[in-house]
N, C-alpha and C positions, 0 to 999 in steps of 0.2 A: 418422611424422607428428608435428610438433609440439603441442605443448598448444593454439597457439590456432584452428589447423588443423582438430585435433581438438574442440574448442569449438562451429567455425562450421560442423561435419559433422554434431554430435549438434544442433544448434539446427535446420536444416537437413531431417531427418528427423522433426521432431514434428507431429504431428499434431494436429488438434482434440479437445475430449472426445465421448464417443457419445452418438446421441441419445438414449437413456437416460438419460443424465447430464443434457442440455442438457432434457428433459423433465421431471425431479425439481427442478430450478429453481424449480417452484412452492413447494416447499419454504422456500423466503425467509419467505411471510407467517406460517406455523410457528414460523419463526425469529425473529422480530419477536413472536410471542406469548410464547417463552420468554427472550425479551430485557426485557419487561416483568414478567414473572413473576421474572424473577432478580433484580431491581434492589435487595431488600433486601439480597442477599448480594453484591452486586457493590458497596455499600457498605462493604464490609468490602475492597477492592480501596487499595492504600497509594495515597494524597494526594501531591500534588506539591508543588512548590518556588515555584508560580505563573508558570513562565514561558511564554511566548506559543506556540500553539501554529496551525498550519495545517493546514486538514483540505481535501482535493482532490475532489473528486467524480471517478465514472468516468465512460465515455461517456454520451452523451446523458440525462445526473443534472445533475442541479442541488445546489443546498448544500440544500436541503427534502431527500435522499435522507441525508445527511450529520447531518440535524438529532438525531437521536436520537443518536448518538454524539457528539458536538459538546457536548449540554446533559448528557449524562454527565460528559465531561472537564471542563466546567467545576463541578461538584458534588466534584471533586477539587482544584480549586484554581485550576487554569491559564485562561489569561488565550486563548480561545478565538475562532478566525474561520473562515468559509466563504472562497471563494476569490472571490465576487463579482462570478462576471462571467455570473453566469446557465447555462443549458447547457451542458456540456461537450460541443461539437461537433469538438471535434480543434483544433490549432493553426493556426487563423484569423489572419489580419491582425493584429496589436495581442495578442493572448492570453499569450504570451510574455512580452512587457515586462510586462504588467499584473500576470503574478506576478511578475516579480524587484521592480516595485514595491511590490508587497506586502510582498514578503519585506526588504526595505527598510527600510518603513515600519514595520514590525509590531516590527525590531531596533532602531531610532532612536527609537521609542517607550518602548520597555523597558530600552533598554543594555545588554539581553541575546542568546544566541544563541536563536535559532525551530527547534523541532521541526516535521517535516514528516510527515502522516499522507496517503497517497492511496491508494484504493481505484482499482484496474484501472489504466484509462488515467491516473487522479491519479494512482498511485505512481510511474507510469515519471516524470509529471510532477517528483513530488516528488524523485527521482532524482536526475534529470538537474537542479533547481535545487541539490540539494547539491553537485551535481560542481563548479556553477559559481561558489556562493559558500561557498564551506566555512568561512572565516571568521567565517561570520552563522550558520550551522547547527547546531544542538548535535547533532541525532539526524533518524536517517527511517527511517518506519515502512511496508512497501507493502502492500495487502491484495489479494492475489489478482493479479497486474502481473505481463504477461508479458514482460518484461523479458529472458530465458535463451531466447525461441521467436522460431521463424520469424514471419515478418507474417501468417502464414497458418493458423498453428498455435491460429485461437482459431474460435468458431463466430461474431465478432461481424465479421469483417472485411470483408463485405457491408455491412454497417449502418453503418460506418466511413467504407467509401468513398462513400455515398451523404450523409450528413451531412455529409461534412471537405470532399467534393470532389477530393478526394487519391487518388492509388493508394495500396492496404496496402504494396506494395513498395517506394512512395518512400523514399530515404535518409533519416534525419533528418538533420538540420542542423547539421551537424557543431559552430556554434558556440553550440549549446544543453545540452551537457554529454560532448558526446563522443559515445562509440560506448554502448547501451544495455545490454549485457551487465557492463559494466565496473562491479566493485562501489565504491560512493561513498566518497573519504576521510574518512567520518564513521562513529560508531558504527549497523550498518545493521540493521533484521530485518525479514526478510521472511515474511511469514504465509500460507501455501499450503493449499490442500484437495485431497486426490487424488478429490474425491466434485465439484471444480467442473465445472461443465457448461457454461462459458462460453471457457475458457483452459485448456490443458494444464497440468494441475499441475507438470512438470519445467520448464516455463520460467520457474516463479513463483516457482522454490528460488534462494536465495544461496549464494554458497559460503561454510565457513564459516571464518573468519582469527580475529585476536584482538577484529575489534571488528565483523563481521556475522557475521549467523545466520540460522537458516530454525527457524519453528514452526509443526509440522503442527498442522490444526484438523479437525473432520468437521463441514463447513460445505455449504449452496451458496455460487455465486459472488454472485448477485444480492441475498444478506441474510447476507453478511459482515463488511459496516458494524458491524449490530447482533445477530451472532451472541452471547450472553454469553461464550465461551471468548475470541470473537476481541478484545472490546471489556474484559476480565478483562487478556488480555496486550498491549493497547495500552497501559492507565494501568498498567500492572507496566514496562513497559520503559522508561514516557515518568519513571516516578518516581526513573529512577536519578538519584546528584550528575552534575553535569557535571564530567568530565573523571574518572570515577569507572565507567566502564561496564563491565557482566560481565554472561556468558551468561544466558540463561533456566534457571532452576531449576525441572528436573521432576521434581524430588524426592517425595515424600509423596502428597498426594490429588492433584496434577498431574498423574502421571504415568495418571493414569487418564481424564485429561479431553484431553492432547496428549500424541498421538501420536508416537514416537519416530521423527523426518522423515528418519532414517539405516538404519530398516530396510527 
């Protein structure tokens, strides 16, 4: 069997997480207390360089799900935006352009390349906008984006088709960044939980080359935004130079917060 054969067999067979997992969910508001609780030390989290960054909401999230992360990253430096079109209902009429417009404008603005941050359904977003403009993108970050799974392989894929209007099995469209597995020619990380209860964790790993990677967190899926590990190794990856990028360092007290995503 070829590798990519072998690919579309293991994508193929994943399943949802249990409802155990999709039950501990409530866990998020937890999350959100220890995200505010942390904020002194997540000051101590390295500053950036100021350039523009895009943050994606998941399904049915709006940029208010995003806002705590968002007013973080801009306490670091970067020149910070929601994606502004209200609800993320799946790709509707217009939704598409209105991000490369973005993504556009936010670079013709700065003269610089845009960082792409998307939580679930954002990340596949923020993906598949890097595939298509890589020259505008410096970096993409995805949080919890089943991206490596079947259309079926999450517990949200009901909720999907009733909001989008879409079947989960519809193809995407091919000329919105290609095929969704395929990792972006930019520097990528993908940030995964084997504890989410929304998306299989194995579909949310990168694989890892010279310029993506996967960092395990012990997160849920639905207060990953503002988990402190997960929002700690957002502004750690968003803060490299451009054109300067190197793995996550889990060296030290790290290695006791993220989990090593290769055992």
């Amino acid at each position: 069997m070829s590798a990519t054969a072998a690919a579309t067999a293991s994508i193929g067979t994943m399943r949802p997480p249990s409802k155990t997992l999709m039950f501990l969910e409530t866990r998020a508001l937890s999350e959100f207390g220890a995200f505010l609780g942390a904020l002194p030390m997540l000051s101590l989290a390295p500053r950036g360089d100021g350039h523009s960054v895009l943050v994606l909401p998941g399904l049915v999230a709006s940029d208010v799900s995003t806002r705590p992360l968002r007013s973080f990253l801009r306490t670091r430096g970067y020149q910070v935006s929601g994606w502004k079109q209200g609800r993320n209902l799946g790709l509707r009429e217009g939704v598409q352009q209105s991000m490369v417009d973005l993504v556009n404008q936010m670079y013709e603005t700065s003269g610089r390349k845009v960082s792409l941050v998307g939580w679930s359904l954002g990340g596949l977003y923020a993906r598949q906008l890097s595939k298509m403009m890589p020259d505008k993108v410096r970096s993409v970050i995805s949080l919890g984006s089943p991206f490596a799974a079947g259309p079926k392989a999450t517990n949200a894929w009901r909720v999907y088709e009733m909001v989008s209007g879409q079947s989960a099995e519809d193809a995407p469209d091919p000329a919105f960044g290609g095929a969704l597995h395929d990792t972006p020619p930019v520097p990528t990380t993908a940030i995964f939980s084997r504890t989410d209860g929304i998306c299989a964790w194995q579909g949310c790993m990168e694989k890892t080359t010279a310029t993506s990677e996967s960092i395990e967190v012990e997160s849920s899926h639905c207060g990953m935004a503002h988990h402190p590990a997960v929002v700690y190794a957002v502004a750690d990856r968003l803060a490299q130079a451009d054109g300067n990028w190197k793995p996550f360092n889990r060296n030290g007290w790290r290695s006791m917060v993220y989990p090593n995503p290769n055992r």
